[in-house]
Backbone bond lengths (Angstrom), bond angles and torsions (degrees), N, CA, C in turn:
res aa  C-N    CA-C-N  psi(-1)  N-CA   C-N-CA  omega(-1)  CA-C   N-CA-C  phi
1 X - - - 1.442 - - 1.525 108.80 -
2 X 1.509 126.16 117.44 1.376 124.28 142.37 1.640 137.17 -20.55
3 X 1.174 112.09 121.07 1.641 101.04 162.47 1.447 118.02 -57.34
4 X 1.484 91.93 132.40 1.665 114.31 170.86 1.555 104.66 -46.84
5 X 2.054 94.48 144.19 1.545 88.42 167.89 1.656 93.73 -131.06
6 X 1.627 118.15 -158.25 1.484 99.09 151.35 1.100 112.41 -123.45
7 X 2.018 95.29 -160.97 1.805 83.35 -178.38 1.569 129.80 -83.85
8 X 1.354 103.28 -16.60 1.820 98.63 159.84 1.323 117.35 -58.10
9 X 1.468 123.76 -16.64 1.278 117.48 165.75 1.806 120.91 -82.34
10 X 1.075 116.02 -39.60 1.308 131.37 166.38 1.545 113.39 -44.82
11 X 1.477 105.53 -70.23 1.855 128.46 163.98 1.958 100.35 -29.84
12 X 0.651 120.89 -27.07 1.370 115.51 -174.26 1.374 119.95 -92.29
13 X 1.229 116.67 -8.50 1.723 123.87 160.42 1.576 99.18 -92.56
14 X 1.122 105.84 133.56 1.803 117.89 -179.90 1.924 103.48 -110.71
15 X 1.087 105.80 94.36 1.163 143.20 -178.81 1.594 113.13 -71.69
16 X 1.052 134.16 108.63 1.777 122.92 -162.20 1.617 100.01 -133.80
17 X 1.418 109.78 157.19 1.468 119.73 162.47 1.780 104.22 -90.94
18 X 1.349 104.43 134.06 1.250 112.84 -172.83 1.951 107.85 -135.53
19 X 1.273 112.36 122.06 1.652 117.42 152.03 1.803 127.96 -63.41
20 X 1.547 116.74 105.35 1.504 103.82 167.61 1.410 91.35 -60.63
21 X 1.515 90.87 147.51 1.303 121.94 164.25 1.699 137.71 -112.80
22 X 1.501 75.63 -22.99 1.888 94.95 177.86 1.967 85.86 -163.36
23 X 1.455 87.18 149.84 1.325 101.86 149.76 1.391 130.07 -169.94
24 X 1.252 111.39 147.52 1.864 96.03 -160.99 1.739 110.08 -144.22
25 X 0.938 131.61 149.61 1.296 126.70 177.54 1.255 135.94 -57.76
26 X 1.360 125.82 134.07 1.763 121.46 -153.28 1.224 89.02 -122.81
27 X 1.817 130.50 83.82 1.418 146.43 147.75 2.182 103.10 -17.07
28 X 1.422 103.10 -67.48 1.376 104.57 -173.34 1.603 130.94 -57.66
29 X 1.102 113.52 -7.04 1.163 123.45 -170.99 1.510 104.80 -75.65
30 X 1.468 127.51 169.77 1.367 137.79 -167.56 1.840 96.79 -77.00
31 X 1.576 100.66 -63.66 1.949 103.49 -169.79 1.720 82.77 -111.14
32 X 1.284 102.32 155.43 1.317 119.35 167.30 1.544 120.33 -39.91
33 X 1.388 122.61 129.76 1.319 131.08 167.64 1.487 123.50 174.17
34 X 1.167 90.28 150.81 1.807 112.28 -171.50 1.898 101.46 -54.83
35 X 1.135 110.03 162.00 0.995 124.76 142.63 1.365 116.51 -105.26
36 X 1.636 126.99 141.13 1.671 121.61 -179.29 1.484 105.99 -131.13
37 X 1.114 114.75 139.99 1.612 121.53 160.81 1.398 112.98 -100.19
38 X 0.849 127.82 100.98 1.896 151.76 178.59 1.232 128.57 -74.64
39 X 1.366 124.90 67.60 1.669 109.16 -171.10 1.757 106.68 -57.35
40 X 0.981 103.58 -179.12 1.764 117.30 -153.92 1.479 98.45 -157.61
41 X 1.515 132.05 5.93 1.255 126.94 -166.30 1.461 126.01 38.30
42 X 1.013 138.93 -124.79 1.813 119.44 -167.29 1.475 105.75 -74.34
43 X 1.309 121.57 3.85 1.725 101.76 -177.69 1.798 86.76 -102.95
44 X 1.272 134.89 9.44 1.230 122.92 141.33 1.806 106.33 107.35
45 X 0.905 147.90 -169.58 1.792 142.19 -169.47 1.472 96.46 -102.10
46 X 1.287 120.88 148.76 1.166 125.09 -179.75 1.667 97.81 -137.31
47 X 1.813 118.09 161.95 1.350 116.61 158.53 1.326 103.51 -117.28
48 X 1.958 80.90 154.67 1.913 101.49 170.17 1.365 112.27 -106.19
49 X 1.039 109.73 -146.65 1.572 123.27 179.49 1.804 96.46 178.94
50 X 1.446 111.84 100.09 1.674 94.75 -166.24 1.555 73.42 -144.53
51 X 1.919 96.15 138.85 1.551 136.04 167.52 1.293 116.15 -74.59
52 X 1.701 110.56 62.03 1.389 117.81 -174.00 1.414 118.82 -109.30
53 X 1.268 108.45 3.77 1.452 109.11 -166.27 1.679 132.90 -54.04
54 X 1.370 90.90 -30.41 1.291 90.86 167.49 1.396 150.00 -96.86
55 X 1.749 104.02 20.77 1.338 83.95 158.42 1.866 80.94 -150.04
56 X 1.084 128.69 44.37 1.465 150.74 167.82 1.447 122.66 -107.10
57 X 1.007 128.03 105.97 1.793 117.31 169.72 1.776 104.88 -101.74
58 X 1.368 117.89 140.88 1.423 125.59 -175.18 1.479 116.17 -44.88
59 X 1.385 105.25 -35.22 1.454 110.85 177.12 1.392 100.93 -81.00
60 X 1.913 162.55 -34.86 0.759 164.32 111.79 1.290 92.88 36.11
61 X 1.471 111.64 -77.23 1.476 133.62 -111.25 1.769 88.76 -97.24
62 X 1.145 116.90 -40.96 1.765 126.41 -173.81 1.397 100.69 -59.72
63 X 1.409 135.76 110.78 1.461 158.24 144.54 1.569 96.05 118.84
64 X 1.045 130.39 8.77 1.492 132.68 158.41 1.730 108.74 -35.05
65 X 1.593 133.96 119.42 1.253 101.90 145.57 1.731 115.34 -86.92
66 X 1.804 92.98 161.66 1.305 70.69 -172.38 1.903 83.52 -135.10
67 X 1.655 135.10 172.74 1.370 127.68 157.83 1.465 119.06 -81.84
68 X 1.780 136.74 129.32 1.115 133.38 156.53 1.208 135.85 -121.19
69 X 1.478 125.29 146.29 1.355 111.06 177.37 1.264 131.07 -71.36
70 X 1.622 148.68 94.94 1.122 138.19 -106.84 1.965 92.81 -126.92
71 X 1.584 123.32 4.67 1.157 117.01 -165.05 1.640 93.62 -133.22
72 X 1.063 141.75 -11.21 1.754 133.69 143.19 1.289 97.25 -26.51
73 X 1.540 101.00 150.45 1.805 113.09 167.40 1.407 106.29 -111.67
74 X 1.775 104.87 142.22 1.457 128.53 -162.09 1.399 95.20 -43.77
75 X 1.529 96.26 151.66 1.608 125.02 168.51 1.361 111.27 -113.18
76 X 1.660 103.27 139.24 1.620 101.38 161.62 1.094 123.07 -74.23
77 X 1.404 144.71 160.56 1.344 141.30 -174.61 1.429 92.31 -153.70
78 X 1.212 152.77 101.74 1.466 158.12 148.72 1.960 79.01 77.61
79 X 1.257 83.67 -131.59 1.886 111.08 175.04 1.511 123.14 -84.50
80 X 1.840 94.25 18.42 1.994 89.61 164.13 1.652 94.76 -143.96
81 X 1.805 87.61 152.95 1.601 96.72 168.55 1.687 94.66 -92.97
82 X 1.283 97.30 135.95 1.695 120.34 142.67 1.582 119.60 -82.53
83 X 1.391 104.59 123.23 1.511 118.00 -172.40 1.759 96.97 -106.47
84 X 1.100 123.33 -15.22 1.690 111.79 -170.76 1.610 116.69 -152.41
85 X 1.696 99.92 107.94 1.478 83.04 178.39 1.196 106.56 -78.37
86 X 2.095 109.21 142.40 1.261 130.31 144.95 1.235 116.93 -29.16
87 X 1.566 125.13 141.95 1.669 107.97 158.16 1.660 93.82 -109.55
88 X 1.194 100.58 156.23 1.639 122.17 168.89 1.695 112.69 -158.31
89 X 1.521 97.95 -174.85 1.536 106.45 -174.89 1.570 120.41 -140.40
90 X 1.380 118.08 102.36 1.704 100.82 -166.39 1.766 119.64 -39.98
91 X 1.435 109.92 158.90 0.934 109.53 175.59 1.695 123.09 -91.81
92 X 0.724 147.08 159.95 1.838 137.38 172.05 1.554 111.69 -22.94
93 X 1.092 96.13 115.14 1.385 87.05 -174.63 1.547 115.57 107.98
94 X 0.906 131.38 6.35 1.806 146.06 -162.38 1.313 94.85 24.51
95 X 1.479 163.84 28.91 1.689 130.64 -158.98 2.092 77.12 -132.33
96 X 1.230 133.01 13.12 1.601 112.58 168.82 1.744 97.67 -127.63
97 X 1.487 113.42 169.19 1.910 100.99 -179.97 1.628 66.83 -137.39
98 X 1.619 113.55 123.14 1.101 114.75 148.66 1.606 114.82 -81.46
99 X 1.476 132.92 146.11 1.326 130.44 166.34 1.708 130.62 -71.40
100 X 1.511 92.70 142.91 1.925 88.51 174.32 0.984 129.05 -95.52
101 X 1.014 137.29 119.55 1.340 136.68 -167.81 1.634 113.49 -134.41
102 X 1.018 113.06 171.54 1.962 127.72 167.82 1.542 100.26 -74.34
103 X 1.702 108.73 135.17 1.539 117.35 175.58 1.568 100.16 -85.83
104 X 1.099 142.10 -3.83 1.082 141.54 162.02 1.981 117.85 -135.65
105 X 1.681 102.34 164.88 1.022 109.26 -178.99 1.847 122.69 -58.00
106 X 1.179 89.63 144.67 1.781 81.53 178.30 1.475 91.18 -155.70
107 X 1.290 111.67 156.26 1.373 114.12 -179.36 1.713 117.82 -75.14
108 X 1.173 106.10 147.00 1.556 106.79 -158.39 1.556 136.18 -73.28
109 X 1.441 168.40 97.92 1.312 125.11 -92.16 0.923 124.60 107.21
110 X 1.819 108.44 -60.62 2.020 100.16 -164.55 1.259 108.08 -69.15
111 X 1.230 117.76 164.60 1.635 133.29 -172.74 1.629 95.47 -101.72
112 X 1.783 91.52 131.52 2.079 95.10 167.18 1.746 106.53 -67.40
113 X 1.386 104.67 149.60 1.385 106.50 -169.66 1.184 99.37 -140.11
C-alpha cells in the first residue's frame, strides 16, 4: 500500500476525458508504442506517446475515449514531445497497460472529479 495523500493533493492532477483521433506507430521509441493525437474538446488536441501495443491495434485505438493527465509538462520521447499522460492499468502479469476510459459517451473536456 502507498502512503496516504489528500484530496487537495489529488485535485492538483487535471485529469480530462479525451477522443483518439489518430494513432500510429512510433518505430523510434525505446519499447513499442503508438503515438496518439487526443482531442480534449475546448482545451484543444494534445499528443501522447503510450506503451499500448500489445493488446491495442491503431485502428482500435481511433474514437476510443480514453482519461489523461492534461497538466504534467511535455516529455521527450526520441523525436516527439508527449503532452498527456494516458492513464491505464497493467494487466495480470504487469507486461500489458490496458486503458481507462468512460463506459459511456460524455462530452470531451470534463475533468474526473
Amino acid at each position: 500500500m502507498s502512503a496516504t495523500t489528500t484530496i487537495e493533493t489529488f485535485l492538483e492532477l487535471d485529469i480530462r476525458v479525451g477522443r483518439v483521433m489518430r494513432a500510429e506507430t512510433f518505430p523510434q521509441a525505446r519499447k513499442p508504442a503508438y503515438k496518439l493525437l487526443i482531442d480534449f474538446g475546448e482545451l484543444g488536441t494534445r499528443r501522447s506517446s503510450a506503451q499500448i501495443t500489445d493488446l491495442y491495434s491503431t485502428d482500435e485505438l481511433v474514437g476510443r475515449l480514453v482519461l489523461g493527465v492534461v497538466n504534467l509538462p511535455p516529455r521527450q520521447i526520441a523525436d516527439f514531445t508527449s503532452e498527456v499522460l494516458v492513464l491505464g492499468v497493467p494487466t495480470r502479469g504487469g507486461g500489458n497497460v490496458a486503458l481507462i476510459g468512460p463506459d459511456r459517451e460524455v462530452p470531451l473536456g470534463l475533468r474526473l472529479l
